[in-house]
C-alpha positions as MATLAB code, in Angstrom:
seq = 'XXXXXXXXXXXXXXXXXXXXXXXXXXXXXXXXXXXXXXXXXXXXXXXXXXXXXXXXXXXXXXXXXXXXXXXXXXXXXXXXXXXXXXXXXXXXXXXXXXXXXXXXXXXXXXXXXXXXXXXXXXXXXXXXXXXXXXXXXXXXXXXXXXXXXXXXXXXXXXXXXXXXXXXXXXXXXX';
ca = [
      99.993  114.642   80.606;
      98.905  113.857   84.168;
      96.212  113.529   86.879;
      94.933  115.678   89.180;
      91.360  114.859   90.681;
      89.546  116.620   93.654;
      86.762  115.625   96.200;
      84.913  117.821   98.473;
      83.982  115.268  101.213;
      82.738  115.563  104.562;
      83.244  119.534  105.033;
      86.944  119.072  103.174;
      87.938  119.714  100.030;
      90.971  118.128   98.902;
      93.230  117.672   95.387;
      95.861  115.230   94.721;
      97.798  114.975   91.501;
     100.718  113.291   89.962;
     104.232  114.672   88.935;
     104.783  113.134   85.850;
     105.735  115.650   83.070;
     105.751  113.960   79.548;
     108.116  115.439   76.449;
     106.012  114.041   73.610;
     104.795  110.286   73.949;
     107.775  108.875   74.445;
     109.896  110.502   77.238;
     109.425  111.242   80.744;
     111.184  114.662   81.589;
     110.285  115.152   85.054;
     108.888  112.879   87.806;
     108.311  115.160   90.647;
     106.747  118.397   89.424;
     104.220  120.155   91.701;
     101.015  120.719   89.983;
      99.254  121.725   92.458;
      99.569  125.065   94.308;
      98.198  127.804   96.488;
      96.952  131.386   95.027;
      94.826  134.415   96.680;
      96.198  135.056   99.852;
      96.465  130.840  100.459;
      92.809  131.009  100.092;
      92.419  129.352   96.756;
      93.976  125.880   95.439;
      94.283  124.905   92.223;
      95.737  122.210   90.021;
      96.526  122.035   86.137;
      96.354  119.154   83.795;
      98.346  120.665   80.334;
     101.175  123.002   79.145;
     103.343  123.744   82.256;
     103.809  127.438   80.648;
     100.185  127.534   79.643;
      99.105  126.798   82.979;
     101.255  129.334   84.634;
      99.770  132.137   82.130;
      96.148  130.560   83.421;
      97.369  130.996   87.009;
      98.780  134.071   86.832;
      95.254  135.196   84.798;
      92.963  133.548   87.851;
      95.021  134.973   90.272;
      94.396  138.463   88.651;
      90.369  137.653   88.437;
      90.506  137.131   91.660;
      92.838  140.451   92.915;
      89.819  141.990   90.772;
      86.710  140.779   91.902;
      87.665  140.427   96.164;
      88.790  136.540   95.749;
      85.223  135.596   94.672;
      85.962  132.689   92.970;
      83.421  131.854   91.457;
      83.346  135.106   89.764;
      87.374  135.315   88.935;
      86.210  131.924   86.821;
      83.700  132.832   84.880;
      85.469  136.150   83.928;
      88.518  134.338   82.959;
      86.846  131.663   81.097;
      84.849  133.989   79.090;
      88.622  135.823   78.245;
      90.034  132.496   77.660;
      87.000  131.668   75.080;
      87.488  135.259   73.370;
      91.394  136.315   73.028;
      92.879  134.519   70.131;
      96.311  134.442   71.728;
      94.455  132.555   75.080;
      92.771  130.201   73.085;
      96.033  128.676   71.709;
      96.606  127.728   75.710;
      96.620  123.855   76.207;
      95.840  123.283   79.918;
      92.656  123.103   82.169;
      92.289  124.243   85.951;
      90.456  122.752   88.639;
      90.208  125.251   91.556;
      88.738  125.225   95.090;
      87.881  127.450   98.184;
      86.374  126.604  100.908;
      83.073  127.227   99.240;
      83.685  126.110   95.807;
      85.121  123.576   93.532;
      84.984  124.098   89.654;
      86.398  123.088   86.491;
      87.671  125.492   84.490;
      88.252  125.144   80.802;
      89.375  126.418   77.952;
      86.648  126.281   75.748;
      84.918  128.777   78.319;
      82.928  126.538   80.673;
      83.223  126.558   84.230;
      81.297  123.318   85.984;
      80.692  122.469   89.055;
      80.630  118.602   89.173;
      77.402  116.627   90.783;
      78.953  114.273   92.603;
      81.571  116.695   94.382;
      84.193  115.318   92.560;
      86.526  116.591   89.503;
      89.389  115.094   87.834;
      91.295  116.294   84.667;
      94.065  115.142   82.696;
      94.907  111.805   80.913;
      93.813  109.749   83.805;
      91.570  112.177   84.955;
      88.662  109.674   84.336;
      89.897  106.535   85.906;
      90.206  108.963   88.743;
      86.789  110.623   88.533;
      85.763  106.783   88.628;
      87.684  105.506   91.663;
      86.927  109.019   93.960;
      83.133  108.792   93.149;
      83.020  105.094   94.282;
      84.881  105.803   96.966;
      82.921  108.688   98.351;
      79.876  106.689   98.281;
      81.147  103.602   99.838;
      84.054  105.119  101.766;
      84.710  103.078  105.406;
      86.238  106.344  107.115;
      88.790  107.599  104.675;
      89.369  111.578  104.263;
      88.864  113.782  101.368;
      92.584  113.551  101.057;
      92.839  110.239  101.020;
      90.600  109.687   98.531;
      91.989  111.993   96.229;
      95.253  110.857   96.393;
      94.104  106.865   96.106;
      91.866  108.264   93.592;
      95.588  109.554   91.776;
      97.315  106.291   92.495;
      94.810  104.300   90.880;
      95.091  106.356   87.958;
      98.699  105.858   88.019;
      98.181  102.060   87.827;
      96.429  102.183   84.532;
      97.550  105.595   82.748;
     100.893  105.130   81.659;
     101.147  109.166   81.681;
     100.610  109.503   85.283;
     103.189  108.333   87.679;
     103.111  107.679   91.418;
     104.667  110.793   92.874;
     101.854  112.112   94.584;
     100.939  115.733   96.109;
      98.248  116.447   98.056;
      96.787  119.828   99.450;
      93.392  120.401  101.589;
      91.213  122.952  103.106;
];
């Protein structure tokens, strides 16, 4: 379990997300694992609330989609939801994506949809909506701060209240 929340804000997008890695309810296995990482050619972040081996078979699919289809990402989503949603073995895969360009930034999940949130703002996980909450206030009433930084408050305030989301923050922008 884990945060990860993302805000496209004033020309930036940006993703922050916690480290935690949870064995069970009960045990913390890992405080610093990166969650968040670079595909396509650097062109492309994404970040993954779930199953650290499910989300590296949903990486590794995306990253294909998007080899395919000339790093339209958009496109590379829907086509990989709609394999997710139809291959037995993929739907057993416990994890969501949120992904960005410099264009885009969608939600992709496992049940086959592929959103693009209204407010410029996506979070996912077990805090993901304490997160979604804190990043959309902040982006309307924000005195100055930076995509980044409101992601990654946006992830600390999370951490504050979800006990399965720890303070070891990353943070990646483009």
């Amino acid at each position: 379990m884990t945060t990860i929340c993302s805000v496209k804000y004033n020309g930036k997008t940006a993703i922050a997300g916690d480290g935690q890695v949870t064995l069970g309810e009960k045990v913390i296995a890992k405080a610093t694992a990166k969650k968040i990482r670079r595909i396509y050619h650097d062109r492309v972040v994404i970040g993954f609330a779930g199953g650290v081996a499910d989300a590296v078979s949903l990486q590794e699919m995306l990253e294909g989609k998007l080899e395919a289809f000339g790093g339209d990402l958009r496109r590379a989503a829907v086509e990989m939801a709609q394999a997710w949603r139809k291959d037995a073995t993929l739907q057993k895969l416990d994890a969501m994506l949120i992904a960005f360009n410099e264009k885009d930034l969608l939600l992709i999940s496992g049940n086959g949809e592929v959103l693009e949130p209204d407010e410029n703002v996506v979070a996912i996980g077990s805090g993901g909506n304490f997160a979604q909450a804190a990043a959309i206030a902040m982006t309307r009433h924000s005195s100055g701060m930076s995509a980044s930084e409101i992601a990654h408050e946006a992830v600390e305030i999370a951490s504050g209240i979800d006990i399965f989301t720890d303070d070891q923050i990353h943070t990646d922008e483009l």
